[in-house]
N, C-alpha and C positions, 0 to 999 in steps of 0.2 A: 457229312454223316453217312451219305451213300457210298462212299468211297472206304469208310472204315469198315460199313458190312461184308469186304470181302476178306477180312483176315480175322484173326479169332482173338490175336492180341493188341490192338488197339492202334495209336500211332507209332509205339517202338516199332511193331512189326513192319508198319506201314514205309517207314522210313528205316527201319534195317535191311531192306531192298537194296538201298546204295550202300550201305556197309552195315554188318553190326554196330561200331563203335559208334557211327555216324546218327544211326537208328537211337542209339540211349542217348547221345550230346546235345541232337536235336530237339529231342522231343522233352530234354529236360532243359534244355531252350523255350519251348513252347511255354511249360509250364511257369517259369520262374517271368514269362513277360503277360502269360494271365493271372501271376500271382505275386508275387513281393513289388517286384520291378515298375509294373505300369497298372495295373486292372483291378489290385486291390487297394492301393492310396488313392488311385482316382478315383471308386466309388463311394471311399470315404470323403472323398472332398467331395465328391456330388452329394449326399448327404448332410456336409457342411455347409456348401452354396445354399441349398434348399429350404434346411430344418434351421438352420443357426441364424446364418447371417441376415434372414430378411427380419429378425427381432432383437440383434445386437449389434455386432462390428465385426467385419471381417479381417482384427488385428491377427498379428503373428502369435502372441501372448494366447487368445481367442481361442486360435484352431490349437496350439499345443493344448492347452487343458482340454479343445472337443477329445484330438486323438489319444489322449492317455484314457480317457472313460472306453475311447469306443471301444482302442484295441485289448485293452484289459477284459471288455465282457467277449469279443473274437475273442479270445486266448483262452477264458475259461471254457466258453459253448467249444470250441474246438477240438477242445481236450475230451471232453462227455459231448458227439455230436450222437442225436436222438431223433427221433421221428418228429419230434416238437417244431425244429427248425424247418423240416418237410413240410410240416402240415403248415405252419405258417406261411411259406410262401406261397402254398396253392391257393392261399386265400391272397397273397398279398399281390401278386401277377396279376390277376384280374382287375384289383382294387385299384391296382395303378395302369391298367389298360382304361379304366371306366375313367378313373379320375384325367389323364391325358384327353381322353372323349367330351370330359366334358368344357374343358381347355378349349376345345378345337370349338362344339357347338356355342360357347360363350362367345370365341373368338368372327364366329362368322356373323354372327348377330350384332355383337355390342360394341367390337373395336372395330372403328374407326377410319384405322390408319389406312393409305391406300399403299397399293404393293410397287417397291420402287423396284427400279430397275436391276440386272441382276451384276454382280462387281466382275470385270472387265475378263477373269479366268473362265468364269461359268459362262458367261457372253461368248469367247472364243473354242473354246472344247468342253461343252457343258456335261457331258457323260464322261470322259475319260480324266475330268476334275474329280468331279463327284465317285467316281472307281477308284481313285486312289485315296481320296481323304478318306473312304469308306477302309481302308484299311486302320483306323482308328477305332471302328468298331470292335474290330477284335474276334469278330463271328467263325470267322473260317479256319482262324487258329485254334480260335476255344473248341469247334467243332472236333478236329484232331484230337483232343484231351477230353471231350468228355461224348463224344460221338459212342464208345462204345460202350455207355450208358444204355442209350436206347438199343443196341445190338444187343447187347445183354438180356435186355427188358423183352424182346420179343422170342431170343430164344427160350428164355423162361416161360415163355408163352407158348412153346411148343410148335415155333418155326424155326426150321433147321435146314429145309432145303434153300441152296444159298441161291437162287432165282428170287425167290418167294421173298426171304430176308430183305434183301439188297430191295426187291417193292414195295414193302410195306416200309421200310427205310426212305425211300423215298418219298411215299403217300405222307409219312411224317414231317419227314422236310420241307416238303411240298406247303401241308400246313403252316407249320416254323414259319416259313416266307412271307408267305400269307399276312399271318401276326405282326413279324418285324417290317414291313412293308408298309402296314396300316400305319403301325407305329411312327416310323422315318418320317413319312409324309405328314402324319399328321402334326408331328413335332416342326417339321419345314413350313407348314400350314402359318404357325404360332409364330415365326421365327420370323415368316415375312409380314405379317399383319403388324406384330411389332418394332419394324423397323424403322415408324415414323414416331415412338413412344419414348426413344433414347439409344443412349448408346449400352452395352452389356460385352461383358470379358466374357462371357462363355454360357451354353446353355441353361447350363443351371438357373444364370440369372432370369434370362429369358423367361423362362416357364415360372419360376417365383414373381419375377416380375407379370405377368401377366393373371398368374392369381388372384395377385392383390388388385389390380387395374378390374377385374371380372369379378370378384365373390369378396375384395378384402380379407382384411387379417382372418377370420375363418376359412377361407380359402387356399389364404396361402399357410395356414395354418396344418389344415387338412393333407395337404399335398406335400408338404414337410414332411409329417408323421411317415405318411407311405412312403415317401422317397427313403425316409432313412433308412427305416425296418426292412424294405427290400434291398438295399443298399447294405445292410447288415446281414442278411439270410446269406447274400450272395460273397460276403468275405468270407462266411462263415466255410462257406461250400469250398470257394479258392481254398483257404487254408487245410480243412480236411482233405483236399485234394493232391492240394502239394504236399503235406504230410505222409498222405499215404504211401505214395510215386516214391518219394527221396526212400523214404525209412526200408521199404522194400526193397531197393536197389542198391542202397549203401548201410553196407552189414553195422557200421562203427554209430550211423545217425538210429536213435530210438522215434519214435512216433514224437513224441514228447519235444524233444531235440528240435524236430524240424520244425513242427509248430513254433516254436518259443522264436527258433531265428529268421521265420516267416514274418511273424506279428513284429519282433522290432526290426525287421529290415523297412517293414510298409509304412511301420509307426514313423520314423525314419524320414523317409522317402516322400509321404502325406505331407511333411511340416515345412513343403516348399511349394505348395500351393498347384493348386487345380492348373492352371494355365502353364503354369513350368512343367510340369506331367506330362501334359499333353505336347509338351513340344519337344522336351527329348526323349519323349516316346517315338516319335516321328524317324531317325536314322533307324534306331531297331527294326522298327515296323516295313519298312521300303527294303531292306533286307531280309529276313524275316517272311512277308508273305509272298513274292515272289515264287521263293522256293516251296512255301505249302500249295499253291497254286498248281506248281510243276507234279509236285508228288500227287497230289490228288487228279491229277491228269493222267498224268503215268498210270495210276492205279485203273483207271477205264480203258487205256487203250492198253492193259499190260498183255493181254492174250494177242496179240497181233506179233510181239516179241517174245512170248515166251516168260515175259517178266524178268529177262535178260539185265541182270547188276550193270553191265555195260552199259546199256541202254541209259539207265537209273544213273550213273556217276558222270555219263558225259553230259547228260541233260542238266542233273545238279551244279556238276564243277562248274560250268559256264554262266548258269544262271545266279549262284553264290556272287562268281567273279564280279558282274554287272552288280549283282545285290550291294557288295560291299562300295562297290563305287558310290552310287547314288546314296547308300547312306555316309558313308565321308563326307558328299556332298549338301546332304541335309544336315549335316553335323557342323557345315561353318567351314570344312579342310581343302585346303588349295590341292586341285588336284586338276589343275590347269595343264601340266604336262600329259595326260591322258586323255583329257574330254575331245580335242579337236579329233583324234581316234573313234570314241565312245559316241558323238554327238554325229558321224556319220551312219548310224547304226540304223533300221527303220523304228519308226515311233516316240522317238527320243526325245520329240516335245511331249511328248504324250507322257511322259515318266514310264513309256514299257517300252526299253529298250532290252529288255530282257529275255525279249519274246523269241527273235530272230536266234540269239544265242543258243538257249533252252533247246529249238528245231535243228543246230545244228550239231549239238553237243550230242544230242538224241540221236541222230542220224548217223555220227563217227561212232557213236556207241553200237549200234546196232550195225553194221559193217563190220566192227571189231567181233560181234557175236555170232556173225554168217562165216566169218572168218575159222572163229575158234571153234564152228561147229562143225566146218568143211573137216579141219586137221583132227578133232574125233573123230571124225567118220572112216576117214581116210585110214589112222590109225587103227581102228577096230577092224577094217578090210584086213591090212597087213596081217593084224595078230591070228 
């Protein structure tokens, strides 16, 4: 978010640094994986883990009739979005902060279970696991798409020196952290208390499971409700979101248009279930943030270059390169002819072998830009 207060137009610009063309591909990259592709069917299926399945069956038949109601009322709210969906979430963010709290204080009190040992990845590099799965969060991506929300918001507010912005941008953030921090842990809190209660496919179950175990069917009744209704505010928002992005940039798609093939791409997408999501969510994503990573670094140190494109395309092309590998490689693709190569790279148990490439890619870039500004100079002498 502090990386977008220094441009005026949002992630295009941020990432039209390495190219224009590069800047709209990407960034409507970004969008279509926090919106059709990954981040709107899964929070409909969290939704459906939460609100459905712990009072029915989590058949196939099941979830197609959940997702035809839900994305039919997406698609209508979408089409007419209103301060209504606003104001409900401001109520419904909290609602599901307190309700998680009280998750947690149920949890320390009346479960049980004692906390087992941690499985065998987190045991051997426990932060650089936890760094990467967290790229399933989606944060740092989503931030790029909707960061210049809050830029917005504060120059409406009559901050415009771009010192002041880019801090009070952060004091924001800073917050955000804060929030989703308490959140992570407290949800990790739950997750290991109940690890002697059963086995569970995925959080959802977890936290519905643990309702019912804490407060019963009121419980998990209540936590339902919130889950879904936030879980619905926030397709809502994806969808106006990518709606807007596309319709704006592609003269042929209407508002209407994008909507319509947002909702049945997700609708789509949602009826293969929460755990398949998330897992060929998984190459995208190791591809994918990497490079927002890069760019949102670039964007801090860019005064040190001048914000030199060079800089930006060798740092990029290299760390693409690496992107694309690791996700082949999370995708199942023999690419055994290259790893003995790639696996001598630094960090490379670590899943950030992208790191070393990125520094190097950056550093031919910016050579190439001492270069090309010697021979202006040079030139301007002669003329």
């Amino acid at each position: 978010m502090a990386a977008i207060s220094f441009v005026r137009n949002g992630a295009t610009e941020l990432a039209g640094r390495v190219h224009p063309l590069f800047g709209f591909y990407f960034t409507a990259m970004v969008y279509l994986v926090i919106g059709p592709f990954f981040a709107i069917p899964r929070a409909a299926n969290v939704a459906f883990e939460t609100a459905v399945v712990p009072f029915s069956n989590s058949s196939a038949l099941t979830l197609f009739i959940y997702t035809v109601i839900f994305f039919v009322l997406v698609y209508l709210v979408s089409l007419n979005p209103s301060k209504l969906v606003d104001r409900i979430g401001q109520f419904l963010t909290p609602a599901l902060f307190l309700a998680i709290l009280g998750l947690v204080i149920g949890s320390i009190f009346m479960l049980d279970g004692s906390i087992q040992p941690a499985t065998e990845k987190y045991q051997e590099k426990p932060f650089f696991t936890g760094f990467i799965e967290g790229y399933l969060t989606m944060d740092a991506i989503a931030s790029l798409a909707f960061g210049i929300i809050v830029v917005t918001a504060f120059r409406d507010r009559g901050i415009t020196d771009p010192k002041m912005l880019t801090k009070r941008t952060l004091q924001a953030g800073i917050v955000t952290a804060i929030g989703l921090t308490s959140v992570y842990v407290s949800i990790g809190w739950i997750g290991a208390k109940m690890a002697t209660e059963g086995t569970y496919e995925n959080g959802s179950a977890i936290l519905a499971g643990a309702a019912q175990i804490l407060y019963g069917q009121p419980g998990t009744l209540l936590l339902g409700v919130i889950v879904a209704l936030a879980c619905f505010t926030t397709c809502v928002g994806l969808t106006v979101a990518c709606g807007q992005f596309f319709s704006k940039r592609i003269s042929a798609l209407s508002y209407k248009h994008v909507v319509i093939i947002v909702t049945l791409l997700s609708f789509g997408i949602s009826n293969i279930g929460l755990n398949q999501i998330i897992a060929y969510s998984v190459p995208v994503l190791v591809f994918v943030y990497p490079i927002t990573i890069v760019l949102i670094a670039l964007t801090f140190m860019g005064r040190l270059f001048d914000h030199s494109p060079y800089v930006y395309r060798g740092a990029i092309l290299l760390t693409a390169f690496i992107g694309v590998y690791d996700g082949l490689v999370a995708f199942g693709t023999d690419v055994s002819f290259i790893t003995p190569l790639i696996s001598q790279l630094p960090f490379f148990e670590m899943n950030l072998s992208w790191i070393v490439p990125a520094l190097i890619g950056g550093g031919a870039g910016y050579i190439v830009h001492m270069i090309k500004g010697q021979t202006s100079t040079s030139e301007s002498y002669q003329n």
